[in-house]
Structure formats: C-alpha cells, structure tokens
C-alpha positions in Angstrom: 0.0 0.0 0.0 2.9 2.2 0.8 4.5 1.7 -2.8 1.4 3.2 -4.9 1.6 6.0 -2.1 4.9 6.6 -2.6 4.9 6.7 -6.2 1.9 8.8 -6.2 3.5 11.5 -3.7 6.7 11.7 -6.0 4.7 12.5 -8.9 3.6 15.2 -7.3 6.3 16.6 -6.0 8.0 16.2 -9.5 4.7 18.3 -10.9 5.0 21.0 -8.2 8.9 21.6 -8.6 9.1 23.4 -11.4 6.2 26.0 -10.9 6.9 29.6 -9.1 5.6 30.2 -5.6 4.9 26.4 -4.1 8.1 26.6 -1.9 5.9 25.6 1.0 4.2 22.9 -1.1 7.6 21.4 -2.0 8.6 20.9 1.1 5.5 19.3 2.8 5.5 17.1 -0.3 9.6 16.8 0.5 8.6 15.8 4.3 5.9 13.1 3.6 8.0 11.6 0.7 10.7 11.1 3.3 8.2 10.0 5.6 6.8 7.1 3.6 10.6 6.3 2.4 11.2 5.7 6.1 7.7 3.8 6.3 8.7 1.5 3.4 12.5 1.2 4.7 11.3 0.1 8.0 8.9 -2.3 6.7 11.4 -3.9 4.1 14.7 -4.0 5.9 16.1 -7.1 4.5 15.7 -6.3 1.1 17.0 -2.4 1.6 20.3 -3.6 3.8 21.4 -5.3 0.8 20.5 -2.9 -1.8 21.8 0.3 -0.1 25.4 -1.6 0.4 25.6 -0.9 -3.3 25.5 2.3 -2.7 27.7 2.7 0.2 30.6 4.4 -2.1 28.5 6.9 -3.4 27.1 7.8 0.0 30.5 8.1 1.4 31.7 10.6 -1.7 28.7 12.6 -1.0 29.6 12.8 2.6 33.2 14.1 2.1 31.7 16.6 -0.1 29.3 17.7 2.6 31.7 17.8 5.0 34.6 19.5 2.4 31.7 22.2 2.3 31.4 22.6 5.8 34.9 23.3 6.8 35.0 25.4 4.0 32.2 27.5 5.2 33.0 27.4 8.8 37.2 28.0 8.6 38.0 29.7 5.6 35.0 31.7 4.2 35.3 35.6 5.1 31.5 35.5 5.6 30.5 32.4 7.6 27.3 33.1 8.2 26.4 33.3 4.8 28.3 30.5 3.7 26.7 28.3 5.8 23.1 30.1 4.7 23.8 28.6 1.4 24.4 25.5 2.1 21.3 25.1 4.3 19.1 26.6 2.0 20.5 24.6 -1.2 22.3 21.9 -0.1 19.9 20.3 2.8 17.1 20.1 0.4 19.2 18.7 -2.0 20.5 15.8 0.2 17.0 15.3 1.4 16.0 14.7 -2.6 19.1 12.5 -3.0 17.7 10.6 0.3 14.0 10.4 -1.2 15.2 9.1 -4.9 17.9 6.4 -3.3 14.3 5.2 -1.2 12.0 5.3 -4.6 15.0 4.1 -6.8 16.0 1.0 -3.8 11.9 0.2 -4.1 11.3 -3.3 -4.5 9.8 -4.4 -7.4 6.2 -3.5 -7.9 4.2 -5.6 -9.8 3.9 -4.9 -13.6 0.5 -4.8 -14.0 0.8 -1.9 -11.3 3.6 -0.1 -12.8 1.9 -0.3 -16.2 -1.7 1.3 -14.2 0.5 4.3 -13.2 2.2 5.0 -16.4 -0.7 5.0 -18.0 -2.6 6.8 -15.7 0.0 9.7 -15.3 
C-alpha cells in the first residue's frame, strides 16, 4: 500500500517543482515523501540492507563533499554566516532529494500490472 503511495507523492512533487511560488508545497511534499521512504524502509529491511550496500561508495563521496563544504564555510569563508546560509538553504534540500530518490529508486519491485496502471494513468 505504501508503494502506490509513494509513487503517487513523487509524482507530485515532480509536478510541483518546477512552478513559481509552491516553496511551501515542495517541502510538505519533501517531508511526507521522506516520511513514507522511512515507512517502506522500516517495513522492508532485508531487502534495503542489501540494496543500499551498493551504494555505500557513493554515500561516502557525498559525505566528504558535505563535509569538504562545511569546513569550507566554517574555517575559511570571510562570511560564515552566509556561507553556511547557502548551504542550508541549497544543499539540505538537495541531500534530502538525494535521500527520497535512493528510497523510490531501492523500491522493491512492484508488480507490472501496477507499474503499467500508473504510467498509464499519469
């Protein structure tokens, strides 16, 4: 049940994105996609434990980027204040998009006859 809901929520969100004004939208629709990612994690641990060790590289990039950014913005930015602005106001909901696809692309399979309903219905 979770899966259609998911799917559903995302294509939503992926609607919403691109139009002006909807900021507060996007990030209610950011919160319960992460919500239901978390839902779907918890209720599929097996499966996700051996998908996300593929990913375990890329994570770990992404984090010594984070963190590169960080000490940037905290010891050698002039303006630290508004360095590290920047990097919550772009990068957080950035990382939290990155956390939402890794959940919708780690998804286990759906049936086909389901994944054919939502094409066709979106």
């Amino acid at each position: 049940m979770i899966q259609p809901v998911l799917l559903s929520l995302l294509t939503v969100f992926l609607f919403i994105l691109p139009i002006p004004g909807t900021i507060a939208l996007r990030y209610g629709l950011l919160l319960c996609l992460v919500v239901a990612t978390l839902v779907l994690a918890g209720r599929e641990r097996s499966v996700w434990r051996h998908r996300v060790s593929a990913l375990r590289p890329f994570i770990a990039w992404h984090g010594v980027l984070l963190a590169w950014f960080l000490g940037q913005a905290v010891l050698i930015s002039p303006e630290r204040a508004w360095a590290l602005k920047e990097i919550r106001g772009q990068w957080l909901p950035a990382v939290i998009c990155a956390v939402v696809g890794f959940g919708v692309a780690l998804l286990p399979r759906l049936d086909r006859d389901l994944t054919r309903e939502r094409v066709l219905t979106y």
